[in-house]
MARSE-955457 format. One record per residue (C-alpha): x, y, z; residue in one letter. Coordinates in steps of 0.25 Angstrom, whole numbers, padded with zeros to 4 digits, always signed. Example, Ala and Ser with C-alpha at 12.3 -4.5 7.8 and 13.67 -1.06 7.14 Angstrom:
<rs>
+0049-0018+0031a
+0055-0004+0029s
</rs>
This chain:
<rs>
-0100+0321+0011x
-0111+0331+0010x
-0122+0330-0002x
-0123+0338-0013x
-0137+0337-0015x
-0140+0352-0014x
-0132+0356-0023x
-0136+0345-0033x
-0151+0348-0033x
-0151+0360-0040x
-0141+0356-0050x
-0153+0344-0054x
-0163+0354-0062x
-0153+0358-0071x
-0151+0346-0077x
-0157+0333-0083x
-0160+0320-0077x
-0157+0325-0063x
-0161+0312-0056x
-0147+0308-0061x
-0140+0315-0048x
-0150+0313-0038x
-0149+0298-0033x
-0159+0292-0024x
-0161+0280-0035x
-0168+0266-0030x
-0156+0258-0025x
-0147+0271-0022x
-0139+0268-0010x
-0138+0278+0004x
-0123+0276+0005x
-0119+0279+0019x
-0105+0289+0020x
-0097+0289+0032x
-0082+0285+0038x
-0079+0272+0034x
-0084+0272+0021x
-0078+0275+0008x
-0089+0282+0000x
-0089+0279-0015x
-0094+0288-0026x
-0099+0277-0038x
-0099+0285-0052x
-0102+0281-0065x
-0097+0290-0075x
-0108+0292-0085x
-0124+0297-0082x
-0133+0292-0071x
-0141+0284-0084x
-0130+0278-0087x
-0123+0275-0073x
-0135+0271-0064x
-0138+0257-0070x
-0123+0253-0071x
-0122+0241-0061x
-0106+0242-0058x
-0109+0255-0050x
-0122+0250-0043x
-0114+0237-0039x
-0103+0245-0033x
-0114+0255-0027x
-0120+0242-0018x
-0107+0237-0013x
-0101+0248-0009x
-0113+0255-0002x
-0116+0241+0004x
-0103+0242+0013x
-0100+0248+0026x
-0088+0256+0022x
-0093+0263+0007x
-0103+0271+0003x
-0105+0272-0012x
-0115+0282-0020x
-0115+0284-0035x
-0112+0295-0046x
-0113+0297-0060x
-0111+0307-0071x
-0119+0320-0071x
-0125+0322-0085x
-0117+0335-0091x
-0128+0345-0084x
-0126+0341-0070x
-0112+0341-0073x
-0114+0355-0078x
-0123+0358-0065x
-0113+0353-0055x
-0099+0358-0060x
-0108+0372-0060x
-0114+0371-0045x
-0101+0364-0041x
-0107+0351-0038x
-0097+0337-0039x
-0102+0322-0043x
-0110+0318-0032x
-0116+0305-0028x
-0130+0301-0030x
-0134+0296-0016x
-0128+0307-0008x
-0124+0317-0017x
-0111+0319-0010x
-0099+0323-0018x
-0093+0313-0026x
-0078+0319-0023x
-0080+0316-0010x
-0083+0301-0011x
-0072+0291-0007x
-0072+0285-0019x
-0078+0287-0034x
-0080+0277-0041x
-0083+0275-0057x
-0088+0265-0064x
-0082+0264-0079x
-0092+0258-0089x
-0088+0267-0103x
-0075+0273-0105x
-0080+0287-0111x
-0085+0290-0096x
-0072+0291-0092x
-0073+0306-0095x
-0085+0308-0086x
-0075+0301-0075x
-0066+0311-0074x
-0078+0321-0076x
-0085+0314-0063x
-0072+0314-0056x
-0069+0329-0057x
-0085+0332-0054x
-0082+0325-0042x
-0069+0335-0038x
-0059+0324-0038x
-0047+0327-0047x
-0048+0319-0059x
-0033+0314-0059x
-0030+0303-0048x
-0016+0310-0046x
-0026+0323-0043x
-0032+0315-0031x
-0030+0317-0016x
-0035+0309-0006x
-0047+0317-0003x
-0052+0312-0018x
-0060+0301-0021x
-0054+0289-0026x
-0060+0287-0039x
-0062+0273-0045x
-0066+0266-0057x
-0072+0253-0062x
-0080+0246-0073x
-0077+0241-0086x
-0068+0253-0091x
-0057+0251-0079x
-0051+0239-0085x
-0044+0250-0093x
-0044+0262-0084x
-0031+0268-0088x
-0039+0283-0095x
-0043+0284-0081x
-0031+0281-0074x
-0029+0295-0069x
-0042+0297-0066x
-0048+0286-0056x
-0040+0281-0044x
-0043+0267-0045x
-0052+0256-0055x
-0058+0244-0052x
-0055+0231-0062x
-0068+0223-0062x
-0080+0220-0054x
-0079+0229-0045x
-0091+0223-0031x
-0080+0218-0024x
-0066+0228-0027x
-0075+0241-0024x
-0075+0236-0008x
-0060+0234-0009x
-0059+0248-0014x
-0068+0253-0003x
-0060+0246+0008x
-0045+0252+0002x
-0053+0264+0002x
-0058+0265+0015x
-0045+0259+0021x
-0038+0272+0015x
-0047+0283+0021x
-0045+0274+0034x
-0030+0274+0035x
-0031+0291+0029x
-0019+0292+0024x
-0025+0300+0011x
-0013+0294+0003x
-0023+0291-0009x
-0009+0285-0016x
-0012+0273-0005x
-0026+0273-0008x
-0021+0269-0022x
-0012+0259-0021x
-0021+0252-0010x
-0032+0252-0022x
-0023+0246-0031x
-0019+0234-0022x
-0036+0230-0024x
-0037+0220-0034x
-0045+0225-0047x
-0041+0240-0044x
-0031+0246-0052x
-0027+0260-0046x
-0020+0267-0059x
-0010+0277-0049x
-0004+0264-0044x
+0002+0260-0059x
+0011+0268-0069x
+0009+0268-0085x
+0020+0268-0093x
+0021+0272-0109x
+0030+0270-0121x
+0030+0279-0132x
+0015+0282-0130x
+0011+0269-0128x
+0006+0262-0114x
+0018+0252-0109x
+0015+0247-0094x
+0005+0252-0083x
+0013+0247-0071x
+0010+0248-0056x
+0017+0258-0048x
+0018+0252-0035x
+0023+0236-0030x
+0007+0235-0024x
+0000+0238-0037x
-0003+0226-0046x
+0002+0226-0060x
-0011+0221-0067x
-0025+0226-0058x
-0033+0214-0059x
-0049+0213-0062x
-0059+0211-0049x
-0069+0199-0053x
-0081+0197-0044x
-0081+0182-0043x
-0096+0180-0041x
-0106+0189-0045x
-0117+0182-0036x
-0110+0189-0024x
-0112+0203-0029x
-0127+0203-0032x
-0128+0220-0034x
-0133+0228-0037x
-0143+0224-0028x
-0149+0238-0027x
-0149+0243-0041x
-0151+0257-0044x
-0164+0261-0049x
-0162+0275-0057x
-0171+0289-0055x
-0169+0291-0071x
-0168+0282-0082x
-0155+0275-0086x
-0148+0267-0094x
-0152+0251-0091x
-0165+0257-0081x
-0167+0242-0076x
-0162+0232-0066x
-0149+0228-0070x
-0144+0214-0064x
-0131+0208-0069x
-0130+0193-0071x
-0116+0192-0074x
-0103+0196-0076x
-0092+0193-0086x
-0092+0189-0101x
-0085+0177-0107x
-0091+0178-0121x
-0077+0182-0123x
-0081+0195-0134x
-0067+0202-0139x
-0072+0217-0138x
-0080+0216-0123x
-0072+0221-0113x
-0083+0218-0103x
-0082+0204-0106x
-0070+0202-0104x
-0067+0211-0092x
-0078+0205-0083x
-0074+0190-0085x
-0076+0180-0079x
-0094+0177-0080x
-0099+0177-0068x
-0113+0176-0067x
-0123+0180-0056x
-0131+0169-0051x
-0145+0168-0060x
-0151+0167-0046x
-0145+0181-0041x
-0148+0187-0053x
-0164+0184-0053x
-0164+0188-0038x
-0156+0201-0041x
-0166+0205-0053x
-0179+0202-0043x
-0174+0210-0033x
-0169+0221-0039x
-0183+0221-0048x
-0191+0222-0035x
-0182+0232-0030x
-0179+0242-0043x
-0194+0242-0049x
-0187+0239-0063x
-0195+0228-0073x
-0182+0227-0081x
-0169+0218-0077x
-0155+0219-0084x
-0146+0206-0086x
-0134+0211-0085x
-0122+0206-0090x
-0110+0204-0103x
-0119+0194-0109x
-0133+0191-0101x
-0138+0181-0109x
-0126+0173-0105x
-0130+0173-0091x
-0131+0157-0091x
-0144+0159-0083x
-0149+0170-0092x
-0163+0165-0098x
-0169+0158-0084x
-0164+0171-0077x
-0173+0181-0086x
-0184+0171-0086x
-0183+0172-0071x
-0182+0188-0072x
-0194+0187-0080x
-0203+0177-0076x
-0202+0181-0061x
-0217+0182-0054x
-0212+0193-0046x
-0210+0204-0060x
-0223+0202-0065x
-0218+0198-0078x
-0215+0213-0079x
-0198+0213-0078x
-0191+0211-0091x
-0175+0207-0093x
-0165+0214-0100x
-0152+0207-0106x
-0144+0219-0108x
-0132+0210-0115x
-0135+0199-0123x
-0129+0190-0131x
-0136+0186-0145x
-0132+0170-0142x
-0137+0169-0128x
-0149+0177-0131x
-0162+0166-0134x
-0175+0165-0137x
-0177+0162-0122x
-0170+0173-0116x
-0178+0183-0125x
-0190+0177-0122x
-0187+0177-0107x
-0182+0192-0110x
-0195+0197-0117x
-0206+0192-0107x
-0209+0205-0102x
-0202+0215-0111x
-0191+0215-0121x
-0180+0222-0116x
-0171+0225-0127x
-0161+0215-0133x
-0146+0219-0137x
-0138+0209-0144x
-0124+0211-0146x
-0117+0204-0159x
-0106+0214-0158x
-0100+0210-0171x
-0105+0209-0185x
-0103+0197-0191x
-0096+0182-0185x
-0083+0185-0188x
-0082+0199-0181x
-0089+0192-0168x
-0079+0179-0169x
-0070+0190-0167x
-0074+0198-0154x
-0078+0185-0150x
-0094+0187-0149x
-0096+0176-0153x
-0111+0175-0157x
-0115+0173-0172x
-0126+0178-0179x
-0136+0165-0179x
-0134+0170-0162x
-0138+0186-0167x
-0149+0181-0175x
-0155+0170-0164x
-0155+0180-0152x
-0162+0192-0162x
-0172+0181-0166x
-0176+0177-0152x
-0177+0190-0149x
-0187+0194-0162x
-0194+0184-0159x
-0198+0184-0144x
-0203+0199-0148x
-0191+0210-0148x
-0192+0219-0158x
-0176+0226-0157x
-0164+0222-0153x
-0151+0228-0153x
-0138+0222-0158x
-0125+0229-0153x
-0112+0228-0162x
-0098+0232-0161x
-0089+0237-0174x
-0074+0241-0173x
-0071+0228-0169x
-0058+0221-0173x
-0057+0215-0185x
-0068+0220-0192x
-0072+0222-0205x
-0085+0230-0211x
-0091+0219-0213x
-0091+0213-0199x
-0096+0227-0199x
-0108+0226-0209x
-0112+0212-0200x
-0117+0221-0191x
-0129+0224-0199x
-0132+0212-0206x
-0133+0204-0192x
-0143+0216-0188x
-0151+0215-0201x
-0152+0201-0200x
-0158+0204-0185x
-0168+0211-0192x
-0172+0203-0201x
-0173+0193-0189x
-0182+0202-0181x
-0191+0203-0192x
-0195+0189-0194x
-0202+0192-0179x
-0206+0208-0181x
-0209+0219-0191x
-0203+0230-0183x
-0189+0225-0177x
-0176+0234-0176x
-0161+0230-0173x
-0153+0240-0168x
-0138+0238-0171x
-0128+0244-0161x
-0113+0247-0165x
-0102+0250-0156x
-0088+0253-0159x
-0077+0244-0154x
-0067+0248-0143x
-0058+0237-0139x
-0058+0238-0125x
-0047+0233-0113x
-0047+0220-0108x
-0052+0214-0121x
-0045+0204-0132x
-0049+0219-0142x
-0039+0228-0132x
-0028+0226-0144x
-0037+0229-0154x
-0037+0245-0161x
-0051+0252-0162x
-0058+0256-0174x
-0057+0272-0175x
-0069+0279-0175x
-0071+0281-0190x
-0070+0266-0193x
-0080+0265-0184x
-0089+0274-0189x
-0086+0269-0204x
-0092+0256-0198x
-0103+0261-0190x
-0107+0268-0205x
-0106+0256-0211x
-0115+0248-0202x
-0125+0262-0204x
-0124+0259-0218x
-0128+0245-0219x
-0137+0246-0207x
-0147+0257-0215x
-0151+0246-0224x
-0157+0237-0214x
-0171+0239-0209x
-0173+0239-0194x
-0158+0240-0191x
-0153+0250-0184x
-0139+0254-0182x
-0131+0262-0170x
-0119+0264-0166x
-0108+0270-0156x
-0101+0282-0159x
-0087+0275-0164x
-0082+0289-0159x
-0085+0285-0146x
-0079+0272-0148x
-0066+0278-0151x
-0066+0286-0137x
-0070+0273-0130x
-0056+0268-0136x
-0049+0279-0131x
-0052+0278-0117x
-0053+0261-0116x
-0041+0257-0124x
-0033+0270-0117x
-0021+0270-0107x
-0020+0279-0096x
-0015+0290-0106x
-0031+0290-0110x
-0034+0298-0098x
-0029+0310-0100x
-0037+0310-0113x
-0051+0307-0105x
-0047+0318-0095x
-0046+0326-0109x
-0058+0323-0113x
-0067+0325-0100x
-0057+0339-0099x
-0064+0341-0114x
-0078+0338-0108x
-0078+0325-0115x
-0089+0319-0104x
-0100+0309-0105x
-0092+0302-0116x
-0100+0291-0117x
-0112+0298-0123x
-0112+0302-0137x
-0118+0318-0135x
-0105+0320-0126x
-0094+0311-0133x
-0083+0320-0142x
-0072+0310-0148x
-0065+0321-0151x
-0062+0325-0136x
-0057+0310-0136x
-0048+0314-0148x
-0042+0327-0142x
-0042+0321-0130x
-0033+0312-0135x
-0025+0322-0143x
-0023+0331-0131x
-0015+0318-0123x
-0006+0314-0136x
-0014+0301-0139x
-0017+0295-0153x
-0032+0288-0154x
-0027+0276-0163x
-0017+0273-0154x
-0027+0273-0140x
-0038+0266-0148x
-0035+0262-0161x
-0024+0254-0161x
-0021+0240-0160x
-0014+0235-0147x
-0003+0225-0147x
-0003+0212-0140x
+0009+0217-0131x
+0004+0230-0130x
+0002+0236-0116x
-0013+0240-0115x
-0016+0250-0105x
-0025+0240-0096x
-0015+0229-0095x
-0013+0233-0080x
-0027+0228-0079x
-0033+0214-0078x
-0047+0211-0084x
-0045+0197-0080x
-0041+0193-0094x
-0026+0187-0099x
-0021+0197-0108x
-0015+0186-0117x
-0031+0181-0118x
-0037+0193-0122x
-0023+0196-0133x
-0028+0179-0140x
-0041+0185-0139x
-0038+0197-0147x
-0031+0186-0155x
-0043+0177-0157x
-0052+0188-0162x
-0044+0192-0174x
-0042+0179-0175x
-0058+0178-0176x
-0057+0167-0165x
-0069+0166-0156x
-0067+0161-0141x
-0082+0156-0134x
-0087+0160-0120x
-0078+0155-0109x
-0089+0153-0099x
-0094+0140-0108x
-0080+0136-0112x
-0067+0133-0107x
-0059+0146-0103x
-0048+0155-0112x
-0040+0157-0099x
-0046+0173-0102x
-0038+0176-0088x
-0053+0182-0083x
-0057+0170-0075x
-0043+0164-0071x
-0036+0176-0065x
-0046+0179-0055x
-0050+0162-0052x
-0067+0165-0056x
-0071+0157-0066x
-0084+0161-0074x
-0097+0160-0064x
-0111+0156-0071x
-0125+0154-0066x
-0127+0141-0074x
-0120+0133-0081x
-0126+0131-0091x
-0122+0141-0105x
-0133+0151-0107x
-0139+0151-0121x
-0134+0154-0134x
-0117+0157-0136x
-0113+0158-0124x
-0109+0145-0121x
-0096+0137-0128x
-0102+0132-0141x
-0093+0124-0146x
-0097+0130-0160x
-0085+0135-0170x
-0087+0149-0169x
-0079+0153-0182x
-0082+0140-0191x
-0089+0130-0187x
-0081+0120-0180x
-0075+0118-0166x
-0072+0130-0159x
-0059+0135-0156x
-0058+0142-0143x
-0045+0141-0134x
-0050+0133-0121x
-0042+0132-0109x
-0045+0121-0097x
-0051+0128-0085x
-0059+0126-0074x
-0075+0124-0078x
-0085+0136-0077x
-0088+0141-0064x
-0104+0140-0061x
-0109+0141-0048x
</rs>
């Protein structure tokens, strides 16, 4: 592979932020190319600001560039004018480290964070020179791969990518490596066998390999085509997170990007249990770093970055059952001068106390999200967050009170079952935040976030139809309405446009790609960002492939129902997410499984781990089993099951 460096450079004065194409970053890796190694092109569909900090990619990046038979450099979007420059001059998606041409990498791989960057796949694919269509491919093509959060519905881009990984991904990618490599060794250039040898690897679902079959327009089986091929693609789960300690190099960016610090995660999995989070439910079981690990992660990769700021990342942070000796060990280290603040990017309003944000604001206060997502009780017994207001109103107060000024509260609308004045709740939990911040401060402003609800895969919500965008937005007024008579409020919201395109593409069968193709052929790219999003590309789009909006998004789904992601396991019993669904119309709460017996969800049983915490002790606050009635005042009732006790190393 020969760089394209000369013909990049000149292309760089023409366009903004050209530091964006040039590489060379603190923590970049020298990949070494050669026979014997399957060289892999990591992308991430969206800008360098956005793609740089995202921790999947940089995980992936270390472990494959740590064996002796890969080499792996990185990729991301060009910005519109470097797109612009290089269809011009002829110049494809390179690399970053070598600026060598992405087409002839081994193998491009995509990380799927949002689903409105799947037009900006296709885009990078046929920047690259690969045909966009697998049927297209020829053995002298990449193999184009997928992961992230989208792929447990990867059916709009069935056509598009060879291969998607279900689930974490540290221990699969060298299994993908190794068929890989095995393939260019035996050099048949039959890319059919290089197929169906990836669809034998546990958590890879290789879409060529199955056939889908429809009924009067509606989706009736996805079945596999050969005896070899599973019927279901099950999830891969990293057992112990202490065994993958990455990255252990982060990426220190030339420009500024989203989340510009060191970012160490402290856990993965959820088991709060919330109706409408699809990562919640997808990355079950917890499994928890040790606290240990993570203080010797966060020092040594502040000695080694520079940076004075350090992300907890996680679901839930402040559930981290270590979480408050952690960041007092963060802060009060002798070796950061007292100078390196902590960030809890994700926090839950009954775990956050008066310790934790005194700990936090030592040496500076970082900001403070909380995330009520529904606006009075009765909406939150529903999507199962089950936090009250007393827990709103204690975690703003301890905030105020150790000296923060603004906080953030995030809400969801569009959710099932709700009525205007679940709606109207909004604002009356974030005046009384006001009126709470100004018992400790003149000056004190609450910013009140709103998305629109899209029911995602995987999720006890999949049955449930989406509101249409102009219910939406006659909610979003009314929230505007009553929020302008509140002093030191203030009130954003999503596009519910956008919303609505999100459905399109998450809730879609494999029918849904011929309408992202439509789309990117429009030059519907960069989706994701509001000056480039067009929902009337979706809608003709749409039009164009003989599909009706209501009945991808809109609509309800039956319990029988074939959905187009049933092929694929998340780790959950179908029949447990359906009584779920159930439950929250029924208004039912369940409580964290982590500090309660289990529901026999199907995430821990199916794959023999059980949930791994640092300590057992509960952190503070909700997260814990309380034993409180959670709809009247009484004994719970929660459906238990006998099981095994908490695993806790």
């Amino acid at each position: 592979m020969t760089s394209l460096w000369p013909q990049i450079e000149p292309l760089l004065a023409q366009v903004v932020k050209p530091a964006r194409y040039i590489g060379g970053e603190l923590g970049a890796q020298q990949p070494v190319h050669g026979a014997g190694r399957v060289s892999w092109l990591l992308v991430y569909p969206d800008t360098y600001e956005i793609g740089l900090p995202n921790q999947g990619l940089q995980i992936l990046y270390e472990i494959l560039n740590e064996r002796g038979d890969a080499a792996a450099e990185r990729a991301y979007a060009p910005w519109t004018d470097m797109e612009a420059q290089m269809r011009a001059a002829g110049v494809p998606l390179f690399s970053l480290e070598s600026h060598l041409p992405a087409g002839e990498f081994h193998v491009v791989a995509f990380n799927l964070s949002a689903e409105l960057t799947y037009t900006n796949v296709l885009n990078l694919i046929d920047l690259a020179g690969v045909p966009v269509r697998v049927a297209d491919r020829s053995s002298d093509h990449p193999l184009v791969v997928a992961g992230g959060h989208c792929a447990f519905n990867p059916e709009p881009l069935a056509d598009v990518v060879d291969a998607f990984v279900l689930g974490d991904g540290e221990e699969v990618v060298g299994e993908i490596n190794e068929v890989v490599a095995a393939w260019q060794a035996a050099g048949t250039g039959d890319r059919s066998r290089l197929l169906r040898a990836l669809s034998r690897v546990p958590g890879v679902y290789v879409p060529w390999c199955y056939e889908v079959a429809y009924d009067e327009g509606r989706l009736v089986a996805v079945t596999p085509r050969f005896p070899d091929t599973p019927d279901r693609v099950e999830k891969r789960v990293v057992a112990d997170l202490g065994a993958w300690p990455y990255p252990r190099n982060q990426l220190v960016p030339l420009i500024e990007v989203v989340h510009d610090r060191l970012n160490v995660e402290v856990f993965r999995g959820c088991t709060r249990g919330c109706r409408f989070c699809q990562a919640g439910m997808i990355t079950r079981p917890v499994r928890e770093r040790p606290a240990e690990q993570v203080a010797d992660m966060v020092r040594d990769g502040l000695a080694r970055t520079g940076y004075d700021e350090v992300a907890l990342t996680s679901l839930s942070t402040a559930d981290f059952s270590g979480i408050e000796h952690t960041v007092a060990q963060i802060v009060d280290d002798p070796r950061s001068n007292g100078q390196v603040s902590v960030s809890l990017p994700s926090l839950r309003v009954d775990a956050f106390t008066v310790g934790l944000a005194a700990e936090i604001q030592k040496v500076r206060r970082t900001g403070l999200t909380f995330a009520p997502e529904g606006g009075t009780w009765r909406m939150r017994r529903v999507i199962n967050k089950l936090i009250r207001e007393e827990d709103l109103y204690s975690a703003v107060e301890s905030a105020f009170s150790q000296g923060w000024r603004r906080v953030k509260l995030y809400f969801l609308i569009g959710l099932p079952t709700e009525t205007d004045e679940d709606v109207l709740g909004i604002v009356e939990m974030a005046r009384t935040c006001v009126d709470i911040g100004r018992r400790y401060h003149r000056g004190v402003t609450v910013t009140a976030s709103v998305g629109g609800f899209v029911p995602k895969p995987h999720t006890p919500f999949q049955w449930f139809g989406q509101d249409t965008a102009e219910e939406l937005r006659r909610k979003v007024v009314l929230l505007r309405d009553a929020a302008s008579r509140v002093r030191g409020l203030t009130l954003r919201w999503h596009d519910p446009k956008a919303s609505v395109a999100e459905g399109i593409v998450s809730r879609g069968d494999r029918r849904i790609g011929a309408v992202v193709e439509h789309v990117w052929r429009a030059g519907g790219t960069f989706q994701e960002w509001s000056e480039h999003f067009d929902l009337s590309l979706w809608e003709n789009a749409l039009a164009a492939c003989g599909l009706d909006v209501h009945d991808v998004v809109h609509r309800d789904r039956t319990e029988g129902e074939t959905l187009p992601w049933d092929h694929l396991s998340a780790g959950l019993h179908r029949d447990f997410l359906w009584q779920d669904w159930v439950d929250a119309l029924a208004e039912a709460p369940v409580e964290d499984c982590r500090w309660t017996p289990c529901y026999d969800c199907g995430a821990c049983t199916g794959i023999g781990v059980e949930h791994v915490v640092a300590s057992a002790a509960a952190p503070a606050g909700g997260s814990q089993g309380t034993g409180q009635d959670l709809s009247t005042g009484g004994a719970v009732p929660v459906r238990f099951l006998e099981t095994p006790p908490v695993a806790v190393p």
